[in-house]
N, C-alpha and C positions, 0 to 999 in steps of 0.2 A: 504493500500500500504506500509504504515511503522509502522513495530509496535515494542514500547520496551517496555521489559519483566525485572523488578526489576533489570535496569543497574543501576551499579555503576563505578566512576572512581577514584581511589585512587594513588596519586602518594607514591616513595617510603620513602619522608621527612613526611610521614603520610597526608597531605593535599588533602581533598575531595574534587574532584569537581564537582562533579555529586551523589547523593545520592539516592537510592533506585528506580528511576526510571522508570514509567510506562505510556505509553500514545501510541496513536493511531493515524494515518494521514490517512485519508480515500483516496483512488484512485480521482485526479483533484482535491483534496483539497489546499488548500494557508496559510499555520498555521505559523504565526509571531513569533518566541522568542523573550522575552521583560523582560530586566532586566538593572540593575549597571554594569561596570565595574567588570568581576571575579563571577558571580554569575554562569557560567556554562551554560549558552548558545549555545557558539561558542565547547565548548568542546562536548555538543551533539549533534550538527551537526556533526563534524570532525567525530566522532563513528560511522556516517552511512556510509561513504565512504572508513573510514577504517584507517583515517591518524593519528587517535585516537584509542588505542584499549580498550575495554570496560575491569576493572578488574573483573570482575560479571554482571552474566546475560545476556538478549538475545535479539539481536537486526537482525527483519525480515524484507526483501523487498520483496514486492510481495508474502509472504510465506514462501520466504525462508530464512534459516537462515543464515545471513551474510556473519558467519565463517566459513562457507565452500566454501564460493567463493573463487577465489585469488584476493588480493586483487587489482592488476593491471585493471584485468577484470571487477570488480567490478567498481572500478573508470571512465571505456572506455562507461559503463551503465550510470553513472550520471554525469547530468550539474553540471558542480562547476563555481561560480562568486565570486569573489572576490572584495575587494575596491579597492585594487590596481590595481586590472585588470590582471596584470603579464601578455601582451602581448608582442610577439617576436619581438625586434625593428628593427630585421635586415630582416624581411619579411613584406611583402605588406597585407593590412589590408583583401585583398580575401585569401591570405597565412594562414593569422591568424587564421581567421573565418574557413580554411579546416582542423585543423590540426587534429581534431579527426576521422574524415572520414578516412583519409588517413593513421591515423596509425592503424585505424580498416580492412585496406587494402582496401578502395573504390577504383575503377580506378578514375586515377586524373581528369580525365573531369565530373565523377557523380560527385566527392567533390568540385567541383570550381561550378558545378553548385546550388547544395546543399546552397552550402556558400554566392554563388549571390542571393540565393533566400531569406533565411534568412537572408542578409544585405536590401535587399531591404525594409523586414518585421519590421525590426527594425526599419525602415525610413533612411535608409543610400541610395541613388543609389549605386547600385555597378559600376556603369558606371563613375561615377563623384569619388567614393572615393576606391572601389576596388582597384588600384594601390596606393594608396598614403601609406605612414607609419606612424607608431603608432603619432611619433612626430611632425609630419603633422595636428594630429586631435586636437580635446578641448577637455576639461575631461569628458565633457560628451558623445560626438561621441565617445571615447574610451571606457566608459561603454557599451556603446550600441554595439560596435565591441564585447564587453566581453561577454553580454548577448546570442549575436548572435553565440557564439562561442561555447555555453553550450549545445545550443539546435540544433550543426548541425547536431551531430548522432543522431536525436531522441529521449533523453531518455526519459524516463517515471518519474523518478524523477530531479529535481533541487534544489539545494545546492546554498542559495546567503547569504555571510557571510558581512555582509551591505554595502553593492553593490554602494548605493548612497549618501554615508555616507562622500566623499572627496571632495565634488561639491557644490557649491553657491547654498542657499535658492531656489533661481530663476530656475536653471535647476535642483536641485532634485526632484521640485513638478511634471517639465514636464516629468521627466524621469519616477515617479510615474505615471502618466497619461501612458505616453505610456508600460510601464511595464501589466499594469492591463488593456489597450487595447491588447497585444499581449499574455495577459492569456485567455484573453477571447476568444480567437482564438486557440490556441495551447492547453490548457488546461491541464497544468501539475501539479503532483502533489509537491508542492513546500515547501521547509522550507527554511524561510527567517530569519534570525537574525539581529535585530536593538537595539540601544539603547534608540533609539524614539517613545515612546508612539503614538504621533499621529501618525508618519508612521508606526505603527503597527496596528492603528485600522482605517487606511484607505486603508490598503492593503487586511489584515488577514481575511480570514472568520471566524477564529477563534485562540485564542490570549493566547500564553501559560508564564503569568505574572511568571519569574522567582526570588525565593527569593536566597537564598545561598545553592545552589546546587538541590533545590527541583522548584519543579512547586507549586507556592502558590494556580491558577487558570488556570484554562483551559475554555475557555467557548469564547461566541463571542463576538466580541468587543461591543455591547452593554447592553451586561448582564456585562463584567467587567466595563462597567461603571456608570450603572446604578446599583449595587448588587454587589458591591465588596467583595467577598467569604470571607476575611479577616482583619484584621487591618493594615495589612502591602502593602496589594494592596490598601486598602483605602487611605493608605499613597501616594503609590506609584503612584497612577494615580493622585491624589491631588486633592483639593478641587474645582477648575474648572470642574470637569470631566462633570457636565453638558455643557458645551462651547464645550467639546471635543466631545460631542455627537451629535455635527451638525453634523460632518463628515461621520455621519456613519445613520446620519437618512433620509431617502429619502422624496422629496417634494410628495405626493400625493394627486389626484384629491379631496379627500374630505377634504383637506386644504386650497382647493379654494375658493375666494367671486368671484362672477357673476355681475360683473358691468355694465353698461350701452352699449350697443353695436349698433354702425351704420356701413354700405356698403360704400363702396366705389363708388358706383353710384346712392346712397341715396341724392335726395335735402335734406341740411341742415337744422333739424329740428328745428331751433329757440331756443328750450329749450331741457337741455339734462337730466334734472330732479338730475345734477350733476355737479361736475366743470369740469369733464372730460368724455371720452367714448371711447374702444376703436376701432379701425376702422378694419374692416374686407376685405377680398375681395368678390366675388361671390361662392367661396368655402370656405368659413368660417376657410380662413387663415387669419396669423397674417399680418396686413400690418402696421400699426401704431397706433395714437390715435390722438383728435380734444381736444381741450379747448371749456369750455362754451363759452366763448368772442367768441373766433371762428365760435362757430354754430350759434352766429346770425349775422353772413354776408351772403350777398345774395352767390349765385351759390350750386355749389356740394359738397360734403364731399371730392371729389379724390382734388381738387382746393386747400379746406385748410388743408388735414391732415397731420402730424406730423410723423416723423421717428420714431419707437420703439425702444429704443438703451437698455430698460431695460427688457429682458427677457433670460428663458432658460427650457428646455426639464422635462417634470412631468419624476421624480425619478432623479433627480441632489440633490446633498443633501442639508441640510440647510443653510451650510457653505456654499455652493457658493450662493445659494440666498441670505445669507445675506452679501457677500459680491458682489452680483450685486447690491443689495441696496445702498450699500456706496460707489462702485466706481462712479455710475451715480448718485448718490445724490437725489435716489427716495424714495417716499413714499409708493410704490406699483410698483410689478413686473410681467410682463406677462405669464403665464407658457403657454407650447406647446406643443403637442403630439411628440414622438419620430420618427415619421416618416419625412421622405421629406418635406412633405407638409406644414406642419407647423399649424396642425390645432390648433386654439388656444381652451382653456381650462377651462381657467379664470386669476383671478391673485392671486397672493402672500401678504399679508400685515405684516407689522411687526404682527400685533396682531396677524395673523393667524401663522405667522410664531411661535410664544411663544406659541400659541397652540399647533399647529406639535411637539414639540418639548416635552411639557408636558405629553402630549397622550401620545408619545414613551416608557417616562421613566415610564408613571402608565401603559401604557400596556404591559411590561417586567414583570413588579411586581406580574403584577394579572395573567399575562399569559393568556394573551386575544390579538383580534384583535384591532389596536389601535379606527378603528369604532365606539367598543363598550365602548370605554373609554369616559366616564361623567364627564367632567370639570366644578371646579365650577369659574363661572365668576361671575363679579360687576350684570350682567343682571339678571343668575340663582338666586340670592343674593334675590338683591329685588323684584324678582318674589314670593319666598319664603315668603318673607317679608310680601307681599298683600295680600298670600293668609294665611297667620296664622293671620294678623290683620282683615282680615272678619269672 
């Protein structure tokens, strides 16, 4: 969908800020730029819309080449977001959200509707905020008015020069959340620029590590973390970058243990063979879990069992398992199927979890599935051990 062909950008005090560049965004792709302050980011985005013009070289949308579009036109084609937002203060937040319709010449009732629909998507009602103005909202309702404003004509591509980069910790993660629920639904093809590593490799499919005017790596956020292509992304990502590859590594069923399991209309079995178990319904959803002490009181399992307050959906990443570990102050965590229902799966243990994690980064290395990746633990160890001393 976007392709550049050996751009360069040169201003005229001789200062490069783009040097020989080449790369590719495939159509619904999400490619993060991630670098310093000046390292030519923000100036290769600018060059696909045009507010930058490339000194050398050729930069294609969908095929064609840029320079021949005008550049007005061109810009009416793609979402642009910004940090600031740059919404009109003197029009009402459905005004905001219509205005590219409208000067693409929508009739005004397709664009107010257009624009109801896409505030709704972004989680705004248009009923409750559609009339209000910009100064009315919080900075983050305002990004989301920005958001919704990129994608009222449709385009195929989007331009977010870091969008959530002005907002308290607290509402950028959720605005990351809802960002990457309404890609998954719209499916555009997007170049996002941050200065934030992890908000690049919790967004990005794939993560273009800028050094000083070049792309040092291109590849996906967990090959840059795991296989840093250089010394300067090894720098760059920093010696953590195992911690940062929770984020991007999914809980999967074979990082399950299978603990003790009783019904909900099960008599209490006395012994649970464990200190805990957890509790099921008659569709083998998640309802809770019982304590040993527990099981040896008289009546039913439904009588004494226990709220689940520690679990979450197989393919949530590490990071948030291990941060359901530490908010509820558990030793083990319930994972669920993705559906409604809730069927439960097994659970989560630290240990398993430093597995999940292990697997990952040797199954990038070897380029395998991470299944077939062989860990050696304390167990394999003195397994070994036994069997070279007989």
């Amino acid at each position: 969908m976007i392709r550049f062909e050996h751009v360069t950008k040169q201003y005229p005090d001789g200062t490069t800020a783009v040097d020989d560049l080449s790369f590719e965004v495939a159509e619904g792709e999400l490619v993060t730029l991630v670098g310093p302050s000046g390292c030519g980011k923000t100036t290769t985005m600018k060059m696909v819309n045009r507010l930058i013009e490339p000194s050398s070289g050729r930069i294609f949308l969908d095929g064609a080449d840029i320079s021949d579009i005008d550049p007005v036109q061109l810009r009416r084609r793609i979402g642009y977001v910004i940090q600031q937002v740059g919404l009109f203060p003197h029009k009402t937040v459905l005004e905001n959200t219509a205005t590219v319709p409208h000067l693409l010449g929508w009739q005004r009732r397709k664009g107010r509707e257009r624009a109801a629909e896409l505030l709704d998507l972004v989680g705004l009602d248009p009923k409750t905020y559609g009339d209000r103005y910009p100064e009315q909202l919080s900075g983050g309702q305002r990004q989301r008015v920005g958001v919704a404003r990129a994608l009222a004509a449709d385009p195929p591509v989007l331009l977010m020069d870091e969008p959530f980069g002005a907002v308290d910790p607290v509402v950028r993660e959720h605005l990351q959340n809802e960002f990457l629920r309404l890609q998954s639904q719209v499916n555009k093809t997007v170049l996002f620029v941050t200065h934030d590593l992890e908000e690049a490799v919790r967004l990005g499919d794939r993560i273009a590590v800028y050094g000083h005017g070049r792309i040092e790596q291109f590849d996906a956020p967990t090959a840059v973390l795991g296989a840093p292509a250089t010394a300067y992304v090894a720098d760059f990502v920093g010696a953590d970058r195992g911690l940062k590859r929770l984020s991007v590594t999914p809980v999967e069923e074979g990082d399950l243990d299978q603990p003790p399991v009783v019904h909900l209309d099960d008599r209490l079995p006395r012994e649970l063979g464990s200190r805990w178990a957890v509790v099921l319904d008659g569709e083998d959803n998640l309802h809770g879990w019982i304590s040993a002490e527990q099981a040896r009181k008289p009546g039913s399992v439904r009588e004494h069992a226990r709220r689940m307050e520690a679990w979450l959906p197989v393919g949530a990443s590490l990071k948030q398992a291990f941060a359901t570990m530490l908010q509820h102050d558990a030793g083990w965590i319930a994972v669920i199927d993705k559906e409604e229902t809730g069927r439960f799966l097994g659970v989560l243990t630290p240990a398993r979890l430093h597995e999940a994690l292990r697997r990952s980064i040797d199954a990038d290395a070897q380029d395998i599935p991470r299944t077939a990746v062989a860990l050696e633990t304390i167990e394999t160890v003195k397994s070994a051990t036994t069997s070279t001393k007989r």
